[in-house]
C-alpha positions as CSV (number, residue, x, y, z in Angstrom):
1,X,-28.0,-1.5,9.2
2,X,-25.6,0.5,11.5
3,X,-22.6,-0.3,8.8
4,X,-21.3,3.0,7.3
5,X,-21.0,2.4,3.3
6,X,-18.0,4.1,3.1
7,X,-14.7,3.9,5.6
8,X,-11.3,4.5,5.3
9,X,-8.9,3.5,7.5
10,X,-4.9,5.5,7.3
11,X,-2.1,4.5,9.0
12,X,1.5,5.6,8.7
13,X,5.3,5.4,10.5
14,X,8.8,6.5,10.1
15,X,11.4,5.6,12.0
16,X,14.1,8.5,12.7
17,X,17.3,5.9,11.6
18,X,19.8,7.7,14.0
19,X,17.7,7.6,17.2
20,X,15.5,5.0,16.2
21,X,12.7,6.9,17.5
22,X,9.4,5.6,15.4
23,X,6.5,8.1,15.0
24,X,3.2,7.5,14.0
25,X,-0.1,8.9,12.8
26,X,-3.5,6.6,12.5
27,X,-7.0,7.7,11.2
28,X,-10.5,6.3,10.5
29,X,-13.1,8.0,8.5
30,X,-16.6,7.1,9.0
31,X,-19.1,7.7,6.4
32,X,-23.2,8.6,7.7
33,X,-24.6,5.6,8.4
34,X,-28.0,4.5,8.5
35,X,-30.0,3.7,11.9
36,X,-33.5,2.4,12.3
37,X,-35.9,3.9,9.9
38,X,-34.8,7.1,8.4
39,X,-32.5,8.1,10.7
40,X,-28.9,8.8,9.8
41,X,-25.4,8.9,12.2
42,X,-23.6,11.8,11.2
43,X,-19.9,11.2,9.4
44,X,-16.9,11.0,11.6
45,X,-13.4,11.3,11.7
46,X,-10.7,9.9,14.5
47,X,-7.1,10.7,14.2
48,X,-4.2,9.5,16.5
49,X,-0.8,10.3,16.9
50,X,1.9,8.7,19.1
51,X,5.9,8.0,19.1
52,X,8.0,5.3,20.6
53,X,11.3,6.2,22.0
54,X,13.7,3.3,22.8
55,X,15.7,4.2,25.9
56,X,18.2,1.6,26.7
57,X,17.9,-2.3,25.6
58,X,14.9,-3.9,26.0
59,X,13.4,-1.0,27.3
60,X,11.2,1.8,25.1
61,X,8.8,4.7,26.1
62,X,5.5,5.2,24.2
63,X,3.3,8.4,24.1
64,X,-0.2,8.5,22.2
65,X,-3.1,11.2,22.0
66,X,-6.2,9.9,20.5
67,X,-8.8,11.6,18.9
68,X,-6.7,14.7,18.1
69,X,-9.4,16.5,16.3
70,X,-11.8,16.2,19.3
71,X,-14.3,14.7,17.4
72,X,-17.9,14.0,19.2
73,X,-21.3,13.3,19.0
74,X,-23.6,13.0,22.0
75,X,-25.4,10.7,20.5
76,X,-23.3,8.6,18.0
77,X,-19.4,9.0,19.3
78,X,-17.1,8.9,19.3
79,X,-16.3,9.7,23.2
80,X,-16.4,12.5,23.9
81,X,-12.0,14.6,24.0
82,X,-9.0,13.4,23.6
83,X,-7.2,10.3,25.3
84,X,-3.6,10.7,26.7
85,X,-1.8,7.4,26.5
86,X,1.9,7.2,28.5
87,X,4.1,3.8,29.1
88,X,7.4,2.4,29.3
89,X,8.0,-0.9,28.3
90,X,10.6,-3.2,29.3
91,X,11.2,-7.2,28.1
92,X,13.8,-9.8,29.0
């Protein structure tokens, strides 16, 4: 119960060689799944997108947006719009 019987999960990156800038794109596809008696959760489909940008050394900048497709349920999720992620990262 609750598993979906069918899910995919994508993921893929290239890295720009002269500016080393990486980009990405992630995706997960949910199948209907059954619930308690004969109740179904509808399919569903998440896809992210993001790029990392090294500044300087040992320090990089990372951008994300999640859920690109605004995908929702009220009942089942996902949450509900799309999710802005932006950091710099810095290691010694």
């Amino acid at each position: 119960p609750l598993r979906s019987p069918h899910a995919v999960q994508f993921k893929a990156r290239y890295t720009v060689a002269p500016t080393r800038t990486v980009l990405f794109v992630q995706a997960n596809f949910l199948d209907a799944r059954p619930l308690a008696g004969n109740q179904t959760a509808p399919a569903s489909a998440v896809v992210g997108v993001g790029v990392r940008q090294p500044l300087y050394d040992h320090v990089e900048a990372f951008a994300s947006l999640d859920n690109v497709l605004d995908s929702y349920h009220p009942t089942y999720g996902p949450k509900p719009g799309r999710s802005l992620l932006l950091s710099v990262r810095s290691w010694f």
